[in-house]
C-alpha positions as CSV (number, residue, x, y, z in Angstrom):
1,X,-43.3,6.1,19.4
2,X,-44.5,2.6,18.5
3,X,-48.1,3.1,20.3
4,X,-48.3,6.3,18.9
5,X,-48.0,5.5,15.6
6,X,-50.7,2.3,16.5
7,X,-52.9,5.2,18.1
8,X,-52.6,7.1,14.4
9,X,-52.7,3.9,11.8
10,X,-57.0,3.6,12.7
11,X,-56.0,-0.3,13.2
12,X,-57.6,-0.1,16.6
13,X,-60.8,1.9,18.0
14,X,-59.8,4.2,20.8
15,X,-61.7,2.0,23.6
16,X,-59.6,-1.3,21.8
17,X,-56.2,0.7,21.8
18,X,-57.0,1.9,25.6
19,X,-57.9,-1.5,26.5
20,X,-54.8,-3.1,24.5
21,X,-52.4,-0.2,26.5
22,X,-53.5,-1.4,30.2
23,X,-52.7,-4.8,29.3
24,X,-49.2,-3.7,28.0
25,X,-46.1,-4.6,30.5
26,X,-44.1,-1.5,30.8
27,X,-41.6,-2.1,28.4
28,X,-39.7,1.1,26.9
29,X,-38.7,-0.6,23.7
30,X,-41.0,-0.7,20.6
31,X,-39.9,-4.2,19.7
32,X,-40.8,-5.8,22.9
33,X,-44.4,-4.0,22.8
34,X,-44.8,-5.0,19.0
35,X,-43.8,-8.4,20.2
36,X,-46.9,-8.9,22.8
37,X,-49.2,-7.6,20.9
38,X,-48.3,-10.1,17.9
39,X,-49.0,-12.3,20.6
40,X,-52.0,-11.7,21.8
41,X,-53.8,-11.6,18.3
42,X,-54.5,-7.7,18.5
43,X,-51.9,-7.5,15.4
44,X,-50.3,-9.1,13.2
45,X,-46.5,-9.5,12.3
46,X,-47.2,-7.6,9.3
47,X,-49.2,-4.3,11.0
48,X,-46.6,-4.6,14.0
49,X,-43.7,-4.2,11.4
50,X,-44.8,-1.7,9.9
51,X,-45.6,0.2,12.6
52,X,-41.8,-0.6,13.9
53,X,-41.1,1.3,10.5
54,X,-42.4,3.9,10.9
55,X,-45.7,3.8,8.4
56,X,-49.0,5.1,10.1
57,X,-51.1,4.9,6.6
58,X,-52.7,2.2,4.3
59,X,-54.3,0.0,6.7
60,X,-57.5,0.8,6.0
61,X,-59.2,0.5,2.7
62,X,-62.8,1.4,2.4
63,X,-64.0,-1.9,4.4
64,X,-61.2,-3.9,4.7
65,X,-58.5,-3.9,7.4
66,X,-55.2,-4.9,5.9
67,X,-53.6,-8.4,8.1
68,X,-50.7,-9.0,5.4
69,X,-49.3,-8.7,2.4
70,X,-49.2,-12.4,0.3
71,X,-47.7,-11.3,-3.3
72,X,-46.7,-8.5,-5.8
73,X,-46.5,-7.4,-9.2
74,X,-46.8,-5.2,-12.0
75,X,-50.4,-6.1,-12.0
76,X,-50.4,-4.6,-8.5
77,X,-50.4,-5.9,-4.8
78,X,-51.9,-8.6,-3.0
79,X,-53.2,-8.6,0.6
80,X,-54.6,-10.8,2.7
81,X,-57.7,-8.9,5.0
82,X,-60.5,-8.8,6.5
83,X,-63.7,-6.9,6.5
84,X,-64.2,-5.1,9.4
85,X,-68.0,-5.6,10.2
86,X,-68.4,-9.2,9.0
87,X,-64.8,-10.4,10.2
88,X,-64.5,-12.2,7.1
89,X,-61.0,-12.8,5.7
90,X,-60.5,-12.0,1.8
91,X,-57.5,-11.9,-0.5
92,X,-57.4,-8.1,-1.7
93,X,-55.9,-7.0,-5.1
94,X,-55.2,-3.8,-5.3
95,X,-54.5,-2.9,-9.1
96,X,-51.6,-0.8,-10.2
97,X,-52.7,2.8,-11.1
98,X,-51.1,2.5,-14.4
99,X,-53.5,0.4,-15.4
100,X,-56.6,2.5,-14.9
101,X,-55.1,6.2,-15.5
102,X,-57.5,5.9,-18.8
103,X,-61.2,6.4,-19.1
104,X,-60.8,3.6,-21.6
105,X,-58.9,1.3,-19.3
106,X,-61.6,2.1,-16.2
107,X,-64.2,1.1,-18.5
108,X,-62.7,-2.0,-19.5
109,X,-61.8,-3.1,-16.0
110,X,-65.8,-2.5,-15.3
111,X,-66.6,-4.5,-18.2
112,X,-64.4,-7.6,-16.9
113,X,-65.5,-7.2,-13.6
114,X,-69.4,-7.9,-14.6
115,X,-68.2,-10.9,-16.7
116,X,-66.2,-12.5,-13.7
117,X,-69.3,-11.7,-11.6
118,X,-71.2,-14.4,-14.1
119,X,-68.2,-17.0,-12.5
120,X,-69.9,-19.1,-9.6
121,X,-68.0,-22.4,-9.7
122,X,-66.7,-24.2,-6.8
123,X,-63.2,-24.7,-8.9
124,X,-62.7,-20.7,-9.7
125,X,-62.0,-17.8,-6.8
126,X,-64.9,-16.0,-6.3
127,X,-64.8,-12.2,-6.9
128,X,-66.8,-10.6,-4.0
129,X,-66.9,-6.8,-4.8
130,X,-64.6,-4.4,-6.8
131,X,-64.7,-0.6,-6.0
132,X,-62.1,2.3,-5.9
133,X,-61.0,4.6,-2.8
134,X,-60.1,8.3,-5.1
135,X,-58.0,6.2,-7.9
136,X,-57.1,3.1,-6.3
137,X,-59.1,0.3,-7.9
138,X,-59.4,-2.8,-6.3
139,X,-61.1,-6.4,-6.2
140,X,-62.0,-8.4,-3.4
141,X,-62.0,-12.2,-3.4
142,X,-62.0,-14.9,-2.0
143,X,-59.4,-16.2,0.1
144,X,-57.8,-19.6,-0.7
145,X,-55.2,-20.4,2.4
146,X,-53.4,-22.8,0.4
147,X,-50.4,-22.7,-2.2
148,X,-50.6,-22.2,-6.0
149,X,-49.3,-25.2,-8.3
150,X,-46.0,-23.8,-8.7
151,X,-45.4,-22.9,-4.5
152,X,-46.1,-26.7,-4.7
153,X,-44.5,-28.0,-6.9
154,X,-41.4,-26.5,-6.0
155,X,-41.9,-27.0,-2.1
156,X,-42.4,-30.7,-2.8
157,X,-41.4,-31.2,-6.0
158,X,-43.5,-33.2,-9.0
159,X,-46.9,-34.9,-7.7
160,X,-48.1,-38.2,-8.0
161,X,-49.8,-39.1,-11.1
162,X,-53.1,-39.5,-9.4
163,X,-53.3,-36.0,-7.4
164,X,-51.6,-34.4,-10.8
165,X,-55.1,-36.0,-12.6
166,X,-57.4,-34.6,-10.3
167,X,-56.1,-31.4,-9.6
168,X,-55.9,-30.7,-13.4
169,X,-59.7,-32.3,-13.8
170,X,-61.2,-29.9,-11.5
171,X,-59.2,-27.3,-13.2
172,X,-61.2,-28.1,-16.4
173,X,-64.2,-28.6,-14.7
174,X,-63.9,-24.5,-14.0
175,X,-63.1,-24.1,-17.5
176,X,-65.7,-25.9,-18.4
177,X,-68.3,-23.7,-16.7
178,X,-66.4,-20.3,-17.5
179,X,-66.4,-21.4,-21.5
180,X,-70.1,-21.6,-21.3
181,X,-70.5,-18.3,-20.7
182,X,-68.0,-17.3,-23.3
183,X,-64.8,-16.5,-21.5
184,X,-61.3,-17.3,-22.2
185,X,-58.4,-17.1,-19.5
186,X,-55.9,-16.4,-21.2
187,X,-53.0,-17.1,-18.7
188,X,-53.7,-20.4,-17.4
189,X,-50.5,-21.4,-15.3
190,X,-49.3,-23.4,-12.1
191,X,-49.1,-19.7,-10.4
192,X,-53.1,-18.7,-11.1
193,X,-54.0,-22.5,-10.3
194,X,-54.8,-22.2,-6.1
195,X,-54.9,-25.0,-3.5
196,X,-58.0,-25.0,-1.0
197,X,-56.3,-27.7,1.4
198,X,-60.0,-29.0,2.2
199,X,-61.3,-30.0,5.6
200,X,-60.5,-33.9,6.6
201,X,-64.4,-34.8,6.2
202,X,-63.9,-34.2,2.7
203,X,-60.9,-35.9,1.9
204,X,-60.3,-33.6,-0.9
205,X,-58.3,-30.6,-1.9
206,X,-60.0,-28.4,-4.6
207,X,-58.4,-26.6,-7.3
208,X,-59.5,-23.0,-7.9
209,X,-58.2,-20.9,-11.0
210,X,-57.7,-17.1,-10.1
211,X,-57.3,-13.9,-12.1
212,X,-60.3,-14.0,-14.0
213,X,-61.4,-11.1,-16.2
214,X,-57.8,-9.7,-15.5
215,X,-55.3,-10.8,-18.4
216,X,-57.5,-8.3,-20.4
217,X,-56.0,-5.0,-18.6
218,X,-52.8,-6.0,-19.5
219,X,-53.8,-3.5,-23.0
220,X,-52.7,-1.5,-20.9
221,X,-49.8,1.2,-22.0
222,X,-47.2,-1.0,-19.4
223,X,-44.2,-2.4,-20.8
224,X,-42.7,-4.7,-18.8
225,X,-38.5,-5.1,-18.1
226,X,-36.7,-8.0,-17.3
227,X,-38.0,-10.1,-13.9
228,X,-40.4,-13.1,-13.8
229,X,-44.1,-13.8,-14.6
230,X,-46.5,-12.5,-17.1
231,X,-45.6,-10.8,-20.7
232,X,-47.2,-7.6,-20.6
233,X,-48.1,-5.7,-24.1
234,X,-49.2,-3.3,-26.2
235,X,-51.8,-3.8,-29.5
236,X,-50.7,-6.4,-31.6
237,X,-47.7,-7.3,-29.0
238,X,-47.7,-10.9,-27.5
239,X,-49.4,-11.2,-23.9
240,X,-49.3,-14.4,-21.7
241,X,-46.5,-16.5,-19.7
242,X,-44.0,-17.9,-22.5
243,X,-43.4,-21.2,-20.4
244,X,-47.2,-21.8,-20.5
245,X,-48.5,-20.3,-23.8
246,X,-50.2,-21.5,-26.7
247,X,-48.6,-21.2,-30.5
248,X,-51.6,-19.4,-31.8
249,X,-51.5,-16.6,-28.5
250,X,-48.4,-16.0,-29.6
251,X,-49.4,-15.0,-32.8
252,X,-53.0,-13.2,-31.6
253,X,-54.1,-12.4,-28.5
254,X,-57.5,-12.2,-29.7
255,X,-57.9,-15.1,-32.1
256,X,-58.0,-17.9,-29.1
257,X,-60.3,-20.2,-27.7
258,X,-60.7,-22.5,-25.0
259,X,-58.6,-24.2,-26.8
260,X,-55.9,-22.3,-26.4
261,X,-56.1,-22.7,-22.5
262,X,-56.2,-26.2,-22.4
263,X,-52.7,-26.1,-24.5
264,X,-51.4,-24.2,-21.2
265,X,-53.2,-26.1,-19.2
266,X,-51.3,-28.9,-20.4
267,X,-48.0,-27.4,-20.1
268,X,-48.7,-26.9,-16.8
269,X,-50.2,-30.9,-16.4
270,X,-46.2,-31.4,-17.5
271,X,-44.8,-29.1,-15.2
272,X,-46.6,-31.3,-12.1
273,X,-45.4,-34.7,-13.1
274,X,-42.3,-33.5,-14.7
275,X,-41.2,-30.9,-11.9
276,X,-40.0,-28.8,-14.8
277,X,-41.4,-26.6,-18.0
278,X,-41.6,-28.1,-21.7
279,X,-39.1,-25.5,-22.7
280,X,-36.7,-24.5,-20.3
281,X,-34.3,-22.6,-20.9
282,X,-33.7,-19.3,-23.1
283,X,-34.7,-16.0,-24.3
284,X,-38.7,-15.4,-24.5
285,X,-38.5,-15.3,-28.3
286,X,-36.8,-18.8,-28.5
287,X,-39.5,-20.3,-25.7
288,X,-42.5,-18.9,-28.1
289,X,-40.9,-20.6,-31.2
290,X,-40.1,-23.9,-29.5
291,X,-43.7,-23.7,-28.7
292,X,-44.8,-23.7,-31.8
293,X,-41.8,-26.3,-33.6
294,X,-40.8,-28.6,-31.0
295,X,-42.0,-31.1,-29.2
296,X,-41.4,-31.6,-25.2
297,X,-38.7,-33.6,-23.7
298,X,-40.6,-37.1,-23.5
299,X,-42.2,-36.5,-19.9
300,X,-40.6,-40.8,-19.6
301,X,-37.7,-39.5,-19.6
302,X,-38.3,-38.0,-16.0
303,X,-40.0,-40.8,-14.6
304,X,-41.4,-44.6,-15.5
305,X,-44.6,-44.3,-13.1
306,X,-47.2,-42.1,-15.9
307,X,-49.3,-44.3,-17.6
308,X,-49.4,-44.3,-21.3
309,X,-52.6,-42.9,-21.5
310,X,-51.7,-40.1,-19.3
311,X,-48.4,-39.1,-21.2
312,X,-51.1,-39.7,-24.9
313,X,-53.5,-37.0,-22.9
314,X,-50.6,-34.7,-22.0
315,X,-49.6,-35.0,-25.9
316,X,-52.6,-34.2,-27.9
317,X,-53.0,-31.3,-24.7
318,X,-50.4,-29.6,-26.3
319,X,-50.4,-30.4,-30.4
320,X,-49.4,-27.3,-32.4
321,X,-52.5,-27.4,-34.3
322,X,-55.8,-26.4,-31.8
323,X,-57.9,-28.7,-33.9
324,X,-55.3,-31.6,-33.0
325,X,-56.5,-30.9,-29.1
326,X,-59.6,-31.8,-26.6
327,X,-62.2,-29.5,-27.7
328,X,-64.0,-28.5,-24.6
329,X,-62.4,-28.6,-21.3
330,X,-65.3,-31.5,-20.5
331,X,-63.8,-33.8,-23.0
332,X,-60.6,-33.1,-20.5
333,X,-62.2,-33.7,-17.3
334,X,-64.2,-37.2,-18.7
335,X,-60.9,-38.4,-19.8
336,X,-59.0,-38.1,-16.3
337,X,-62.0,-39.1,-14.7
338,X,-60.2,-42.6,-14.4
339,X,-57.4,-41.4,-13.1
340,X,-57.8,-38.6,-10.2
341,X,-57.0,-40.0,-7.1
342,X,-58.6,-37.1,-4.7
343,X,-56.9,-36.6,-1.4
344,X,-55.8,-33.8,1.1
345,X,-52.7,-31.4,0.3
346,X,-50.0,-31.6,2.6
347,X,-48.8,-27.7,2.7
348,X,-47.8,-26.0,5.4
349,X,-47.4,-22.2,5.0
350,X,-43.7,-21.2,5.9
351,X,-44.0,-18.4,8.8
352,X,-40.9,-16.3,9.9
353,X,-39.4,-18.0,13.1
354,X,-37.4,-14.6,13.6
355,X,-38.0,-12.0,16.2
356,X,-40.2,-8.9,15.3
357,X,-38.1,-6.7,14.8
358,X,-35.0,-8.7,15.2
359,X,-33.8,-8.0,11.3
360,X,-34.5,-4.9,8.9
361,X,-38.0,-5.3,7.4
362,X,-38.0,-3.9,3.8
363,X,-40.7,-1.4,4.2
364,X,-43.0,-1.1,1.0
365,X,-43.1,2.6,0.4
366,X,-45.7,2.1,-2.0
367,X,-48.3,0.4,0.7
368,X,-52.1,0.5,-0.6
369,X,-53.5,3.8,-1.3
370,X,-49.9,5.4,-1.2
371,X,-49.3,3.8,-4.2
372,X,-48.5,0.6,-5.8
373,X,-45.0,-0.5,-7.7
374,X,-45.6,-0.8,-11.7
375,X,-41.7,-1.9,-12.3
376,X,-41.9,-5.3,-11.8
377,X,-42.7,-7.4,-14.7
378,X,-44.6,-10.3,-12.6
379,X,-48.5,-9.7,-13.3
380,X,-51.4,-11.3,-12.9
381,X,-50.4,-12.0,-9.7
382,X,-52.0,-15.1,-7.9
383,X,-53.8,-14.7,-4.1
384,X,-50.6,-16.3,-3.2
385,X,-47.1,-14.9,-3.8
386,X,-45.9,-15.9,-7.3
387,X,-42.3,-14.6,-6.7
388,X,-40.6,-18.2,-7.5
389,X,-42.2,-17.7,-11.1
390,X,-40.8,-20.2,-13.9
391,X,-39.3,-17.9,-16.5
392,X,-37.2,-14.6,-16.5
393,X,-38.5,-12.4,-19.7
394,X,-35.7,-11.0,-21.4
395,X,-37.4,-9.4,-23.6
396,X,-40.7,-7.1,-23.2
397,X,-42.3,-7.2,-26.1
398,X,-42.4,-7.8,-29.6
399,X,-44.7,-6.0,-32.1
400,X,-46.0,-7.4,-34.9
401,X,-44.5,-10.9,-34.5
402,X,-45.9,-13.6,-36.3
403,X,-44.2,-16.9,-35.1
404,X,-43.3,-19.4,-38.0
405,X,-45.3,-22.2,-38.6
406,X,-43.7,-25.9,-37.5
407,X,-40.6,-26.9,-39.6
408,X,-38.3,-30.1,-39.1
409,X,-35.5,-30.0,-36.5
410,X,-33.1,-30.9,-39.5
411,X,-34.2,-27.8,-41.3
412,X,-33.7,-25.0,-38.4
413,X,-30.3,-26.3,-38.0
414,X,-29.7,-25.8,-41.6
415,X,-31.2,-22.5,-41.1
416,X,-28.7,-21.6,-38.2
417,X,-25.5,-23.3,-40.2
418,X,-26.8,-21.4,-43.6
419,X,-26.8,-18.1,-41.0
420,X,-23.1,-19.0,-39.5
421,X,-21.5,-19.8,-42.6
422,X,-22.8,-16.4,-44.3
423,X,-21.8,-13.9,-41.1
424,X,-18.4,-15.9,-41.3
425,X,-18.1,-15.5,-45.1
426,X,-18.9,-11.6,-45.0
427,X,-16.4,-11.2,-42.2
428,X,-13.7,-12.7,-43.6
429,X,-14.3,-10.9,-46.7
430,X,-14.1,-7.8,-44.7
431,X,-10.4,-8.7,-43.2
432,X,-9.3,-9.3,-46.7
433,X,-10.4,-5.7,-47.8
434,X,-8.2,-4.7,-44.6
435,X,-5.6,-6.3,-45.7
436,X,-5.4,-5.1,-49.7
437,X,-6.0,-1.8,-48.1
438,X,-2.8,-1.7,-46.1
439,X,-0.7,-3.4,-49.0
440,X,-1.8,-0.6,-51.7
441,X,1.3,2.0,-52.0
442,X,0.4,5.3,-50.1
443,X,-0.5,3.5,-47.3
């Protein structure tokens, strides 16, 4: 059953699969064929389980043979594969049809996708092609075989001051170039921020920012439900990642800047030395308004080693008031330039040490051109897997908030005690009522 389904999946030409078969030992069980083939490079562990599953389809799209899946969302489905005439290896983002069931919504993806096609910087993933196959829409990019910031963070926990520096100075080195040509990101975060280990003659890792051109589609009709990642919205509804978003995105998608970027850029500057977010903790709604009224836990207060410059820089990064920040993300990059310490990431990618086969795969029903999941609240999914994303949203949406402008601590908890003492006051009220109502005769 196994090699039959191999035969019908197109994964292998018929003189490769006849070639592939005489080599086989003669082994009855699926498994142990899965197994040698895995081992021999034909597949991988990824093709060979599905095939154990059962699936025959969505191994093939246009150009591209599918190797492995490295992330999910309700943006749609990453995959890691490779062309099949130039052998080159790409990350593959397959978008959710939801998305693009609109004329208006196709046209806007072809409108980002020509702006992102302006993006050649060594410090953002490049977008090599997008097309469709029927109604799947899809982009292909580059493939970064490193972690994001947040794999990384949380695999190793917070980074020394000096890589922290120059991993966020090449990040706003790509801003830099991608605000010269009039673009904001919108959803700057340690998940979209990608690793590029580097070769040892460099000495360097680069930093790449991914999802480009995207965080526009989420005007989509989607409304996300609980789970982890990006706020998706409707008009006038709030968009972004609350842990990493800017006081005045809260209020209006479309009244940002750069500016507005470099205040999540320097959450997530935090989030590297600090190992956590500024605001942890909480409903969505309360993260948006701490943004905009409190300041972060003093980043000291987690460890003595950050220079006073550094923890300044991180400061004025995130002020309330845009005008109170860096101005260009060049201004950034010259002021770190003192501090990046380049050097190689250690990562290594964790691989299943299991058996194929060994333990129940969860097969994804909704592989490629069969379909892609729109449930899960996690977009703007990174080329890697963004699954151990900061925040859960509670909340989907909220439309027509306007977040208050800053107040004094004192003055919210006056607010909160004004608010206690008057649901107190009407409820006790309400008991006494009860209890005339029982003492009046007739009753």
């Amino acid at each position: 059953m196994f090699l039959a389904n191999l035969r019908q999946s197109g994964l292998l030409t018929d003189q490769q699969f006849s070639e592939a078969e005489s080599q086989l030992p003669e082994a009855t069980r699926g498994r142990h064929v899965a197994r040698k083939l895995v081992e021999q490079g034909i597949l991988t562990r990824f093709q060979a389980e599905r095939l154990l599953a059962g699936r025959t389809g969505g191994f093939i799209l246009g150009q591209y043979r599918i190797l492995d899946q490295l992330g999910g969302g309700g943006m749609g489905r990453v995959y890691k594969a490779e062309h099949r005439t130039m052998r080159r290896h790409v990350a593959l983002k397959i978008l959710a049809p939801h998305l693009l069931k609109t004329e208006r919504a196709q046209e806007l993806f072809k409108r980002e996708v020509r702006a992102v096609a302006q993006l050649h910087h060594p410090n953002i993933v490049t977008a090599y092609d997008a097309n469709h196959v029927g109604d799947r829409y899809y982009l292909v990019l580059e493939y970064v075989e490193g972690p994001n910031l947040d794999q990384l963070v949380r695999e190793q926990g917070p980074l020394p001051v000096g890589q922290a520096c120059d991993l966020i100075r090449q990040v706003a080195l790509g801003l830099q170039h991608a605000h010269e040509l009039g673009m904001v990101h919108r959803d700057i975060k340690p998940a979209n921020l990608l690793i590029q280990p580097g070769e040892r003659r460099s000495r360097r890792s680069v930093a790449k920012i991914s999802d480009f051109g995207l965080a526009r589609l989420q005007e989509s009709d989607l409304i996300s439900g609980d789970g982890a990642g990006t706020i998706v919205t409707k008009d006038n509804m709030i968009m972004g990642t609350p842990d990493f978003l800017s006081p005045e995105q809260a209020r209006s998608l479309h009244k940002v800047d750069i500016r507005s970027d470099l205040y999540s850029l320097g959450c997530t500057f935090y989030f590297l030395l600090a190992g956590k977010v500024p605001f942890p903790g909480g409903a969505t709604l309360e993260k948006l308004v701490r943004h905009g009224t409190e300041q972060a836990r003093p980043l000291k207060e987690f460890r003595s080693d950050i220079p006073d410059p550094i923890v300044a820089l991180i400061e004025k990064l995130m002020a309330k008031d845009a005008g109170d920040r860096f101005q260009t993300p060049a201004e950034l990059a010259a002021a770190l330039e003192p501090y990046a310490v380049g050097g190689l990431t250690a990562w290594a990618a964790r691989k299943s040490s299991g058996e194929i086969g060994e333990e129940e795969t969860p097969v994804d029903s909704d592989l490629i051109l069969e379909g892609v999941g729109s449930g899960e609240a996690a977009a703007l999914v990174s080329t890697l897997s963004s699954d151990l994303s900061t925040t859960s949203l509670v909340t989907a949406g909220f439309s027509g908030t306007r977040l208050p402008r800053a107040h004094h601590p004192e003055q919210r908890h006056r607010i909160w005690f004004a608010l206690a003492l008057a649901f107190a006051i009407v409820g006790g009220l309400l008991g006494l009522a009860a209890v005339i109502n029982l003492m009046l005769p007739g009753k």
